[in-house]
C-alpha positions as CSV (number, residue, x, y, z in Angstrom):
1,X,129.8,257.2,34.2
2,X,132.5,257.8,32.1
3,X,134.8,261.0,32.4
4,X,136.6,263.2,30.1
5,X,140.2,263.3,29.6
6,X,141.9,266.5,31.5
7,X,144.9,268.1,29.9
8,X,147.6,269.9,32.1
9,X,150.4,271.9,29.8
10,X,153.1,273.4,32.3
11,X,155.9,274.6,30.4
12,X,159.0,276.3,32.3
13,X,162.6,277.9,30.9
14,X,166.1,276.9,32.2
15,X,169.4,278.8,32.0
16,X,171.4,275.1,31.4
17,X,171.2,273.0,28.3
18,X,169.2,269.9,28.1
19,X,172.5,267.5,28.1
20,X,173.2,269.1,32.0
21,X,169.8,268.7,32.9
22,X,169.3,265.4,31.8
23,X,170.7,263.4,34.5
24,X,168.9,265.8,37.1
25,X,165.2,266.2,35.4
26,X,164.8,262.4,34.1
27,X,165.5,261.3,37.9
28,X,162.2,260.1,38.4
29,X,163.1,258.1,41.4
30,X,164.6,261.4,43.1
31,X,161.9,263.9,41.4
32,X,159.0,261.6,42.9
33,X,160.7,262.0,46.2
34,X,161.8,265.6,46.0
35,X,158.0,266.6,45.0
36,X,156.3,264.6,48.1
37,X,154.9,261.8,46.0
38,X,154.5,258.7,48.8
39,X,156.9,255.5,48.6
40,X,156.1,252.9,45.6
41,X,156.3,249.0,46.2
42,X,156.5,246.6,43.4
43,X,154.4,243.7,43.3
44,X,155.9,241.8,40.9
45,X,154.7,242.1,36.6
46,X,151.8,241.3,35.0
47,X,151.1,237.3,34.1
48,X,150.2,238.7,30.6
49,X,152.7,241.3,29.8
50,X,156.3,240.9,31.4
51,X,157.3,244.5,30.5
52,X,154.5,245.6,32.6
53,X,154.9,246.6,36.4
54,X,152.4,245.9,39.0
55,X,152.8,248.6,41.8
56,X,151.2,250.1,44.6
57,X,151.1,252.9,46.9
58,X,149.7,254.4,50.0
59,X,147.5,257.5,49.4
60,X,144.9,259.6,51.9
61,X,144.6,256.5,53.7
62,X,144.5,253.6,51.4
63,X,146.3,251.4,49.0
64,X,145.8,252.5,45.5
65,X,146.8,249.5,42.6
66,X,148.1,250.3,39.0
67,X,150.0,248.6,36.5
68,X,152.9,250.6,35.0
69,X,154.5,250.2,31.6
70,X,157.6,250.9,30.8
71,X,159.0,254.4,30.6
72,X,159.9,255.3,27.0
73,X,162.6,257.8,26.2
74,X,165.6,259.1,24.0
75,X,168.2,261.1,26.3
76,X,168.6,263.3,26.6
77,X,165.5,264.8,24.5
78,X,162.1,263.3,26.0
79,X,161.0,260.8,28.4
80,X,157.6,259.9,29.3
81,X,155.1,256.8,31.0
82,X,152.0,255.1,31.0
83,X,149.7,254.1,33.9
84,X,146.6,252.4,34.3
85,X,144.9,252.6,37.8
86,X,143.4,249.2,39.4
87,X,141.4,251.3,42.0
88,X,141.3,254.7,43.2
89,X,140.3,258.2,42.2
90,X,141.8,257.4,38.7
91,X,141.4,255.7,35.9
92,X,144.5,256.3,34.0
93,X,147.8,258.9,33.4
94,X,150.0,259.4,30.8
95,X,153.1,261.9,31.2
96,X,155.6,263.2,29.0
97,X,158.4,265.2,29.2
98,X,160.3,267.1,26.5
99,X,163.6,269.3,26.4
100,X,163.3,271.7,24.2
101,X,167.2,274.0,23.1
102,X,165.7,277.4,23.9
103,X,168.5,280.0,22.9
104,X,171.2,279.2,25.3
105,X,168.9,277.1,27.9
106,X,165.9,274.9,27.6
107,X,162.3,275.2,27.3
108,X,161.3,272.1,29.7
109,X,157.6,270.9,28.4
110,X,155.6,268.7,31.3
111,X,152.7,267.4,29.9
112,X,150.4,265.5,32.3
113,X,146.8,263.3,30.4
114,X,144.8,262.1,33.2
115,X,141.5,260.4,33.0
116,X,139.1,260.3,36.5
117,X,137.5,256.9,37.7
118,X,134.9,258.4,39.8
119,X,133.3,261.7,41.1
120,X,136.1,262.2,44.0
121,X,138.8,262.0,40.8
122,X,137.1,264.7,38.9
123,X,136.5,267.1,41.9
124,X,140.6,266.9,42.8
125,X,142.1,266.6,40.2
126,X,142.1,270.6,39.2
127,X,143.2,271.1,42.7
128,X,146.0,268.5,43.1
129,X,147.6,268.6,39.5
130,X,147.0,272.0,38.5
131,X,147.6,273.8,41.5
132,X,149.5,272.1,44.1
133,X,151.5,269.5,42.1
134,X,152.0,272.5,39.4
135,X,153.9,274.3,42.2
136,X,156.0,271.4,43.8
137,X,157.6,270.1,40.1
138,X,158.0,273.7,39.2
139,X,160.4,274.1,42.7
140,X,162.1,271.2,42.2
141,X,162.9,271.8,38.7
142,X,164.3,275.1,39.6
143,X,166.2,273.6,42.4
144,X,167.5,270.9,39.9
145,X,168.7,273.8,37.1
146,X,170.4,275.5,39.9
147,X,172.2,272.5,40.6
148,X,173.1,272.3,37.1
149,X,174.1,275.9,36.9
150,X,176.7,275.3,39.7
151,X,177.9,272.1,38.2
152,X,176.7,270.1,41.0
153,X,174.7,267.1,38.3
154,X,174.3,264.7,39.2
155,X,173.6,264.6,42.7
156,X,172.1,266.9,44.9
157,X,173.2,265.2,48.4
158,X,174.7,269.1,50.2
159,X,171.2,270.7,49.7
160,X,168.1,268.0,49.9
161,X,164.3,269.5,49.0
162,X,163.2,267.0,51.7
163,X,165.1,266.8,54.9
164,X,166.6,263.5,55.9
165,X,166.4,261.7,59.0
166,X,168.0,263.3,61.9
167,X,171.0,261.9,63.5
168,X,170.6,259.4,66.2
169,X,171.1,260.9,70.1
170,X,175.3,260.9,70.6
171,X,175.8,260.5,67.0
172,X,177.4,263.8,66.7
173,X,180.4,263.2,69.3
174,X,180.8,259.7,67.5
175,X,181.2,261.3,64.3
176,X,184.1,263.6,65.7
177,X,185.7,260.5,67.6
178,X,185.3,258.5,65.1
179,X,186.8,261.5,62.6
180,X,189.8,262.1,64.7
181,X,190.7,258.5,64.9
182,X,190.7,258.7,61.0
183,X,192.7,261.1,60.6
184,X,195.3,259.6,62.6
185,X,195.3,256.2,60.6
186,X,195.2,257.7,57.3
187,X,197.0,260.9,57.5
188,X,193.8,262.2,55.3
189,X,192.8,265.9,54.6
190,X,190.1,267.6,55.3
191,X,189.2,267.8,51.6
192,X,188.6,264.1,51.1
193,X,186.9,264.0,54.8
194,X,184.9,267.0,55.5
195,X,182.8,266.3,52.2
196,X,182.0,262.6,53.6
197,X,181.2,264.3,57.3
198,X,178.9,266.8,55.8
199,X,176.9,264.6,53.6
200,X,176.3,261.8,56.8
201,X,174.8,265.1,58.7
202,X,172.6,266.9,55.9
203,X,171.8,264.0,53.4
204,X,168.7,263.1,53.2
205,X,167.8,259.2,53.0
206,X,167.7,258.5,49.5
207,X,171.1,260.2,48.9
208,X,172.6,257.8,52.2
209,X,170.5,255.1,51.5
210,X,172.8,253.8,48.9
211,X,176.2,256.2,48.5
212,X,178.8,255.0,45.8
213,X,182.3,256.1,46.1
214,X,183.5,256.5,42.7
215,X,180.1,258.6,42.0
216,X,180.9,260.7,45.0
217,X,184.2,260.7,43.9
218,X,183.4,262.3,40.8
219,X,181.0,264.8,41.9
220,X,183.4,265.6,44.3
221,X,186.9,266.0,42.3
222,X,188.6,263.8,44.4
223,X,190.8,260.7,44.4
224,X,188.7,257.9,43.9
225,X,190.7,254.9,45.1
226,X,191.4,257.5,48.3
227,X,187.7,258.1,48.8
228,X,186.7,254.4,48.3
229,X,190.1,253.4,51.4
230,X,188.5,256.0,53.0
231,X,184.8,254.7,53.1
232,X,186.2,251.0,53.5
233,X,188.3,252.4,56.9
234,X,184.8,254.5,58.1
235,X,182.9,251.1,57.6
236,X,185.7,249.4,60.0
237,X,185.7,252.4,62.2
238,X,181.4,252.2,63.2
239,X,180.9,255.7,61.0
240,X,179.1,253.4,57.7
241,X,178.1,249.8,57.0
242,X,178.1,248.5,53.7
243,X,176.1,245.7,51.6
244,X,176.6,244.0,48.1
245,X,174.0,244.1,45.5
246,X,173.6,242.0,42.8
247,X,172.9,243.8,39.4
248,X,170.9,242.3,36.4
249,X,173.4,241.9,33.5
250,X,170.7,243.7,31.0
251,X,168.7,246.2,33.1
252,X,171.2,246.2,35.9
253,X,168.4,246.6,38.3
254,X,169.3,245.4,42.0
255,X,167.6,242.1,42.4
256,X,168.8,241.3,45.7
257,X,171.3,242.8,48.6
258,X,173.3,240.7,51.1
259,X,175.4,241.8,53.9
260,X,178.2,239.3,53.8
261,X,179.5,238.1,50.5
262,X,179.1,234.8,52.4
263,X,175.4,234.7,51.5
264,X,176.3,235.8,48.0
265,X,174.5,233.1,45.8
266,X,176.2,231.7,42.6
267,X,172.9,232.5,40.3
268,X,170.2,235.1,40.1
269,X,166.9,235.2,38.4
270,X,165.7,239.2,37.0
271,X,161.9,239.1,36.7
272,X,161.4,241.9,35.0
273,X,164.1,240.9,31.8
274,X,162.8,237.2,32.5
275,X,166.9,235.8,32.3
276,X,168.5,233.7,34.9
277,X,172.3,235.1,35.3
278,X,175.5,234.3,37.3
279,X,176.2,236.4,39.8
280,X,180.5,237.4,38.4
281,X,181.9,239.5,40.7
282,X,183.0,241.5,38.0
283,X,179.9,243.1,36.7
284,X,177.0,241.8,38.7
285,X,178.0,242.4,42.5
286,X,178.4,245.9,43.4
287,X,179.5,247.0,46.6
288,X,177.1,250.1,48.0
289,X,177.6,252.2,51.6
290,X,174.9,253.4,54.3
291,X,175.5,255.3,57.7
292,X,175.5,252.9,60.5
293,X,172.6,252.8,62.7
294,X,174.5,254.3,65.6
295,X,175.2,257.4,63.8
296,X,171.6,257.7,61.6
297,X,168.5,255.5,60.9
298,X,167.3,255.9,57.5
299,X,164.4,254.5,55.6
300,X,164.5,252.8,52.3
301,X,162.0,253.6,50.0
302,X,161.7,253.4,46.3
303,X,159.9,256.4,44.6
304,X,160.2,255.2,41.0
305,X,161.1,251.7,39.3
306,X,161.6,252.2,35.9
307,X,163.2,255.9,34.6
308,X,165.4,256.8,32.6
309,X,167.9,257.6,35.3
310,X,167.8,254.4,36.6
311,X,168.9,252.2,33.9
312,X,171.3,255.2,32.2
313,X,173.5,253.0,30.7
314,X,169.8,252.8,28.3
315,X,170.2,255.6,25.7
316,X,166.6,255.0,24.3
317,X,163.6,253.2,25.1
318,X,159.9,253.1,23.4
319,X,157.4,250.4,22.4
320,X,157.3,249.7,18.6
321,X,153.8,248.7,17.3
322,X,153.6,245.9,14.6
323,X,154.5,246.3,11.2
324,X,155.8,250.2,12.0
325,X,159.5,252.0,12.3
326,X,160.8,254.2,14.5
327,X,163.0,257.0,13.9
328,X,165.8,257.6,16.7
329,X,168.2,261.0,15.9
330,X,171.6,260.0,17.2
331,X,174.1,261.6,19.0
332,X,176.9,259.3,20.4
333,X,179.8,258.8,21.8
334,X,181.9,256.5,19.9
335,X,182.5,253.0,20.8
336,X,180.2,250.1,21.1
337,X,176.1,249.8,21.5
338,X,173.7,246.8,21.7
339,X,170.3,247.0,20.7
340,X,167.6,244.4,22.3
341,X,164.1,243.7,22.7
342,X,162.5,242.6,25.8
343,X,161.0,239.1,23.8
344,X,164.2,238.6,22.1
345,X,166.8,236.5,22.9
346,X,169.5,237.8,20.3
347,X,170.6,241.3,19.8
348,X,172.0,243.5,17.4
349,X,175.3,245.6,17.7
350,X,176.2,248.9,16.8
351,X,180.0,250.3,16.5
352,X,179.5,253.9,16.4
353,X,182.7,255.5,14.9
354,X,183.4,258.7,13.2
355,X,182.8,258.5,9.7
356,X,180.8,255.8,9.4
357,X,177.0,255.7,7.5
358,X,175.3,258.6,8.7
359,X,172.0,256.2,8.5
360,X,170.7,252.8,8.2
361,X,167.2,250.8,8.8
362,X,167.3,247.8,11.0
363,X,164.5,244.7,11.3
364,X,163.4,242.8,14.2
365,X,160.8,239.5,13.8
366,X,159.6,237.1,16.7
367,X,163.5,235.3,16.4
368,X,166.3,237.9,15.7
369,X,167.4,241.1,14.2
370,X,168.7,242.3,10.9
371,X,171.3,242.6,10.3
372,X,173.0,241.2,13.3
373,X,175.6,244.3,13.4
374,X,176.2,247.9,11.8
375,X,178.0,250.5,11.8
376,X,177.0,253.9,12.2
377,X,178.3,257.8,12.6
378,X,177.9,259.3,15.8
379,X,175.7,261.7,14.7
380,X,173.3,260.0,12.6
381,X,169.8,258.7,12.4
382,X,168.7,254.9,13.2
383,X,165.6,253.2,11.4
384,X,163.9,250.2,13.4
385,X,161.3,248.5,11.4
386,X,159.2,245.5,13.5
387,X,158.7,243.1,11.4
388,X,156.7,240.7,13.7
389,X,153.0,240.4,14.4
390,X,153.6,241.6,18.5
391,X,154.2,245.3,19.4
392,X,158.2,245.2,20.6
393,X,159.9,247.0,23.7
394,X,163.4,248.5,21.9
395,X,166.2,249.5,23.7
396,X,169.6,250.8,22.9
397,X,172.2,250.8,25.5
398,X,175.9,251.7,26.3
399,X,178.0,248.0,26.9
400,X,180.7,249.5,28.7
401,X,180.3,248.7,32.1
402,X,179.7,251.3,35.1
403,X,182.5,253.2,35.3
404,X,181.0,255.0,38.9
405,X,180.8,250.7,40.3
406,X,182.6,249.4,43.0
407,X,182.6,246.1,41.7
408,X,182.9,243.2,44.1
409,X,186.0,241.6,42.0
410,X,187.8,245.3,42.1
411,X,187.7,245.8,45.8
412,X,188.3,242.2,47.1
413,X,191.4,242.6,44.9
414,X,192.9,245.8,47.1
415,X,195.0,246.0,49.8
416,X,192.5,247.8,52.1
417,X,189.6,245.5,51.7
418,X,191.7,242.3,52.3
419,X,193.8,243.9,55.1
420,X,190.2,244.9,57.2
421,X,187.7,242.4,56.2
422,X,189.4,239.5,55.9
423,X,186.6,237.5,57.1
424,X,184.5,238.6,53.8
425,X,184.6,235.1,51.7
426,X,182.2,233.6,49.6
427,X,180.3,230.2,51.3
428,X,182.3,227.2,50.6
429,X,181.4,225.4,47.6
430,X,180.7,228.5,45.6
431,X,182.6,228.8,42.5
432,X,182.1,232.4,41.1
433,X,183.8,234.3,38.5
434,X,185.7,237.7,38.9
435,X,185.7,238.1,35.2
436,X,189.5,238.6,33.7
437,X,192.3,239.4,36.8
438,X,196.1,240.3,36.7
439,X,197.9,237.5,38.9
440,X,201.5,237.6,40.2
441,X,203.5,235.5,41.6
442,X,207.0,236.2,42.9
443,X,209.6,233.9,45.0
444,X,213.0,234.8,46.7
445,X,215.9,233.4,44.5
446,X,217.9,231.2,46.4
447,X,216.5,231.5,49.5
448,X,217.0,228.1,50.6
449,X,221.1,229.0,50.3
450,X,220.4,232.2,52.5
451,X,219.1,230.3,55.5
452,X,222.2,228.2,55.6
453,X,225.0,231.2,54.8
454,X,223.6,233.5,57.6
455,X,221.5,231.3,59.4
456,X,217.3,230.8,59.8
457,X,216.7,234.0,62.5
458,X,218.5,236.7,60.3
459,X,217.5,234.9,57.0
460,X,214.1,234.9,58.6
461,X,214.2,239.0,59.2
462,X,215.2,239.1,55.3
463,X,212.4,237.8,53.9
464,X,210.1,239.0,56.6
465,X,210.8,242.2,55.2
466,X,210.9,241.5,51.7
467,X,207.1,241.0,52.3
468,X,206.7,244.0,53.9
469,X,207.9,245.8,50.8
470,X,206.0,243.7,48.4
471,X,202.7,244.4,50.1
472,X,203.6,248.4,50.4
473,X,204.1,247.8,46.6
474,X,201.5,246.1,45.2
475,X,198.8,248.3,47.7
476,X,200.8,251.4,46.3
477,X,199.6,250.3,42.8
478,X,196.0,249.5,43.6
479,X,196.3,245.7,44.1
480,X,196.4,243.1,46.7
481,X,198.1,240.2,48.2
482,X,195.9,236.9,47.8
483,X,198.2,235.0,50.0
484,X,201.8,233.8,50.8
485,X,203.2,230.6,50.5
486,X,206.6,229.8,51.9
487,X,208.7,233.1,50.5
488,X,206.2,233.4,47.6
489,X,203.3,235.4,47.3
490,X,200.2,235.6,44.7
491,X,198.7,239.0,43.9
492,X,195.6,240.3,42.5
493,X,195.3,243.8,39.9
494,X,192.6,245.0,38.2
495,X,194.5,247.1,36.0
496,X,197.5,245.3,34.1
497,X,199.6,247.5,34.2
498,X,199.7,248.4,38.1
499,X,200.8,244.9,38.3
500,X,204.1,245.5,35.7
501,X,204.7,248.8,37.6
502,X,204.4,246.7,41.2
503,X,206.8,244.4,40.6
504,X,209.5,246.6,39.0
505,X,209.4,248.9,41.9
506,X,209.8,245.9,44.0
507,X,212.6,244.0,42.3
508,X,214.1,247.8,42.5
509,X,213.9,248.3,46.1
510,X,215.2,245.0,46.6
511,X,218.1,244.6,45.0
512,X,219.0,248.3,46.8
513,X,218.0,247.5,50.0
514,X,218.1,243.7,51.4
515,X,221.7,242.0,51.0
516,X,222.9,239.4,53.6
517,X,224.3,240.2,56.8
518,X,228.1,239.6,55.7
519,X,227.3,241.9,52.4
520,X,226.8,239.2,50.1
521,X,224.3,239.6,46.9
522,X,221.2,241.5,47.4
523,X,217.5,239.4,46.9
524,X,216.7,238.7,43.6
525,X,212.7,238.1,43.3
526,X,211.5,236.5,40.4
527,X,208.4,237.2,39.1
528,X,205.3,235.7,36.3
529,X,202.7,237.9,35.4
530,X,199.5,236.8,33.3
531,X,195.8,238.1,32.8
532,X,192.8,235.8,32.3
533,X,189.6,234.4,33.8
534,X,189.3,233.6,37.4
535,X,187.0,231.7,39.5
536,X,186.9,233.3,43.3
537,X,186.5,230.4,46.0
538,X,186.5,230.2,49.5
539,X,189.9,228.4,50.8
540,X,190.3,228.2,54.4
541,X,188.2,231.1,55.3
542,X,190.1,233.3,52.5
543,X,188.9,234.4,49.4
544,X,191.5,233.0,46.8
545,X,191.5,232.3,42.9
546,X,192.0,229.0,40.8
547,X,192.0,228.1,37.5
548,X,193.9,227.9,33.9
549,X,195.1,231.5,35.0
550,X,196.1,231.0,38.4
551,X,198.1,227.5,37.3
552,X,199.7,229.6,34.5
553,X,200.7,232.6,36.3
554,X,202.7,230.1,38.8
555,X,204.7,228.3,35.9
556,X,206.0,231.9,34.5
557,X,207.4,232.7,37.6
558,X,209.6,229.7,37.7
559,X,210.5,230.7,34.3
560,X,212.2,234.0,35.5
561,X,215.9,234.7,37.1
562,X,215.4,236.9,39.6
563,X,216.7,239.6,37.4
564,X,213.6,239.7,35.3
565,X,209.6,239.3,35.2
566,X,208.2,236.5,32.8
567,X,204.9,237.9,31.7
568,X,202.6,235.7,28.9
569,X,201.8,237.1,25.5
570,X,198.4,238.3,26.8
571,X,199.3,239.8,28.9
572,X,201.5,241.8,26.9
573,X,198.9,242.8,24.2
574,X,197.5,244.7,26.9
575,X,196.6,248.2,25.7
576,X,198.2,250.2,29.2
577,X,201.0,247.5,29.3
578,X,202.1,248.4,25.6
579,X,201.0,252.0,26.3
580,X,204.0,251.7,29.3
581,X,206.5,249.8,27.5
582,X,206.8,252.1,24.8
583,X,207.0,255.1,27.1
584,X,209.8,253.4,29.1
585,X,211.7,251.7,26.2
586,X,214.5,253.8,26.6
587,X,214.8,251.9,31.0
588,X,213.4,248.4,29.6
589,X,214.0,245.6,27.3
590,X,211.7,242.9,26.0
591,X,212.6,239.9,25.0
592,X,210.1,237.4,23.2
593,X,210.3,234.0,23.9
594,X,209.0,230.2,23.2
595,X,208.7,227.9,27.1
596,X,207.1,224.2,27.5
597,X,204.8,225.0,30.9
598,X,203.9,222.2,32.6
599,X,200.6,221.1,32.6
600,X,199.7,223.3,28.8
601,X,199.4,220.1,26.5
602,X,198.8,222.5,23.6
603,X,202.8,223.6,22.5
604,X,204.9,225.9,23.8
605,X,203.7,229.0,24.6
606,X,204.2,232.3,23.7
607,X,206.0,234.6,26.6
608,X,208.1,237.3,27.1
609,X,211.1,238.8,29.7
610,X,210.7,242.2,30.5
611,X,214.5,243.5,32.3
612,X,215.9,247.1,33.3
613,X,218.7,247.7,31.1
614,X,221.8,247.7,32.7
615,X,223.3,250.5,34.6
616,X,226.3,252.2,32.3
């Protein structure tokens, strides 16, 4: 017996606009969970369509089978999915949801097209969907334009619709020992504590399950790189443990988590965008936080797989039948966008900049796209016409990377991290990029000479401290000291500039402060700074760098004096290094220059010396 299709049209208005609500409503993962829908588990995609899910759930007792397709949406305006049942009470569900500018708010439209399988479907559906489902999305939508309201978007962590799991017996005396001890060792306020404290007690388990810093950060209004030491000290102190997961470089889904960067594999595989990647420290190992058993046991549990909120670095998403076009009405930030389709291989780029064509028409067939790049105004309208013979899955998405990530090659390049878990190394053998690093490498001018003018034991205390005031430095300026070798030491930045602004305050401090015992000339420390490519490798149980960089970066430094800092024409093109230089050209001079490095066969290269001018 066949049914009828059932129609349920729930329409509620919100005081905040549709761009605030966005990131809260199209949460499907959170929504699902905030709503009582049960846990989801993947089972992998369908042999015939990769795009295509294959999920379960339990429900009244027993396992019910679908197969999901993907979500399809344009933020922040609509979002919607499709789902056909395997077994169970129903045969099929299709959802959409639509923001609609009402006045000042929106008008939020919920539509829900569901099809029964079978008597039991029929008789339940009126009762489940249009009374008792009708009432739990309409509370959490409230909740969620309250949230909005009080600028809390995107996370609602302080005050959960579904209580978490309640701290484990003694956990509350360990969080005020362990708090205490903190606040010792850091000298931290309350206002970067307290916020951390509160969440670990009234969180509930998808907010803990996986907290990020730099989001918290941000949702917070507080110091980042202070929030992240802080997290990295709580994991040390018992309060938090943490894990690295390795993201898909095109749906930056989590394919796998590892507790030790040790079982950190070179090379990942994503089912669901069918690619096999490398797992660079700089984009595709993030670095996420959980409470530690001793304080709470949470569960993990997926609610949702596939919205929009969980690939939001995807602007829009749909299905485009054969031989049709689809109409996408723009509104972008400038900068750089790709566009891709799930069968394709090659993509297309966008550069959306201000005054460019306020429209254009783009073609996709079975091989690639045309035109291979475009240009567009950020407010503007985008044609895509399939060409080919199959139906297409179109995406458009944002290249820049996630700002809110703790990337694996950003924290293994701080102080903190490398100063309390030393032991976190890749396995030996595996050769893994970090993506492009700032290196240093200093060394102690005429050192040698020292140790026989005023002897080894106060020659010794010298440069004993001149370390001490290089690594207070370099952590000052977000980076981190790789290793030392003799009275030398190599240094990691993220940033450029950090490591420019690093080494002048160090070459500072010690020509002011360290001089021999019998007054003679202060240190000198001379200096090479480059950016590049890195590979990360284990080296006697430490993580450490090599490569063209690395080699480079060393030959600068024996380029310099001691009374200035060698730095490589790349490095110098950098935008914040120029971006300094300029503001500071009335304290610093930089002088281009030609060297023969050892080991570059291809010329002299291209290098510069960056001095203080000299005191009047």
């Amino acid at each position: 017996m066949k049914f009828a299709e059932r129609h349920y049209a729930f329409r509620w208005d919100l005081k905040n606009s549709r761009e605030k609500l966005w990131p809260l409503v199209a949460d499907t993962n959170r929504f699902n969970h905030d709503t009582g829908l049960p846990p989801m588990i993947t089972d992998g995609i369908d042999s015939e369509n990769p795009t295509v899910r294959m999920m379960r759930l339990k429900f009244w007792g027993g396992t019910i089978r679908w197969r999901e397709y993907p979500y399809e949406w344009v933020a922040p305006e609509r979002f919607g999915v499709v789902r056909r049942y395997l077994n169970g009470p129903l045969e099929s569900l299709r959802m959409q949801a639509v923001l609609e500018p009402k006045d000042n708010g929106t008008r939020l439209h919920y539509d829900l097209w569901i099809v029964p399988r079978n008597f039991i479907g029929w008789l339940a559906i009126p009762i489940q969907i249009g009374i008792l489902t009708r009432n739990s999305f309409e509370r959490s939508f409230r909740h969620y334009d309250k949230l909005a309201t009080e600028d809390s978007a995107p996370a609602n962590e302080s005050r959960p619709l579904v209580p978490g799991s309640p701290l484990t017996f003694g956990a509350r005396r360990r969080l005020h020992d362990i708090a205490d001890r903190l606040v010792k060792k850091l000298a931290t306020d309350s206002r970067i504590l307290d916020p951390v404290l509160h969440l670990l007690q009234t969180g509930d388990d998808l907010s803990l399950n996986r907290m990020r810093p730099y989001a918290l950060a941000k949702l917070w209004n507080l110091p980042r790189h202070a929030l992240l030491d802080l997290f990295l000290h709580a994991t040390r102190e018992g309060l938090l443990d943490f894990s690295w997961e390795v993201l898909c470089p095109l749906c930056r889904g989590t394919k796998s988590t590892v507790s030790n960067l040790r079982q950190l594999q070179g090379a990942a595989h994503c089912e669901t965008c069918n690619i096999r990647f490398d797992a660079n420290l700089d984009q595709a190992v993030e670095l996420v936080f959980s409470p530690n058993p001793a304080i709470k046991n949470i569960e993990s549990h997926e609610f949702c797989v596939g919205g929009p909120q969980v690939t939001p670095h995807i602007i829009a998403q749909q299905n485009l039948p054969p031989s049709k076009t689809l109409h996408w009405d723009l509104d972008l930030k400038p900068g750089r966008y790709r566009l891709r389709a799930a069968s394709l291989n090659e993509c297309c780029y966008l550069n959306i900049i201000d005054g460019g064509p306020k429209s254009t028409t783009i073609s996709l067939n079975e091989e690639q796209w045309h035109p291979a790049e475009s240009s567009l105004d950020p407010a503007s309208t985008l044609r895509i016409a399939n060409d080919s013979e199959n139906p297409q899955l179109v995406l458009l998405e944002q290249l820049a990377w996630m700002d809110d990530a703790v990337t694996a090659a950003e924290v293994t390049a701080r102080q903190t991290f490398r100063d309390l878990f030393s032991s976190e190394v890749i396995a030996y053998g595996e050769k893994i990029s970090v993506g492009n690093m700032t290196l240093v490498f200093t060394d102690l001018r005429g050192s040698t000479s020292l140790y026989e003018k005023i002897g080894d034991a106060p020659a010794f205390g010298l440069v004993m401290d001149h370390f001490e005031i290089l690594k207070k430095h370099v952590a000052e300026h977000d980076g981190a000291i790789i290793k030392t070798m003799g009275d030398a030491i190599m240094a990691a930045f993220i940033q450029p500039v950090d490591a420019l602004q690093a080494m002048l305050a160090a070459q500072e401090e010690l020509a002011t402060r360290l001089q021999g015992s019998d007054g003679g000339q202060p240190l000198a420390l001379k200096g090479g700074i480059h950016t590049g490519p890195c590979i990360a490798i284990n080296q006697d149980e430490r993580l450490d760098y090599f490569g063209t960089t690395v080699n480079l970066t060393a030959r600068l430094e024996g380029l310099s004096c001691g009374e200035d800092i060698v730095v490589s024409q790349t490095f110098l093109q950098e935008a914040t290094v120029k971006a300094f230089l300029r503001e500071k050209s009335g304290q610093l001079t930089v002088e281009p220059a030609t060297a023969h490095v050892k080991g570059i066969e291809a010329g002299p290269v291209n290098i510069a010396k960056i001095r203080r001018h000299p005191a009047p």
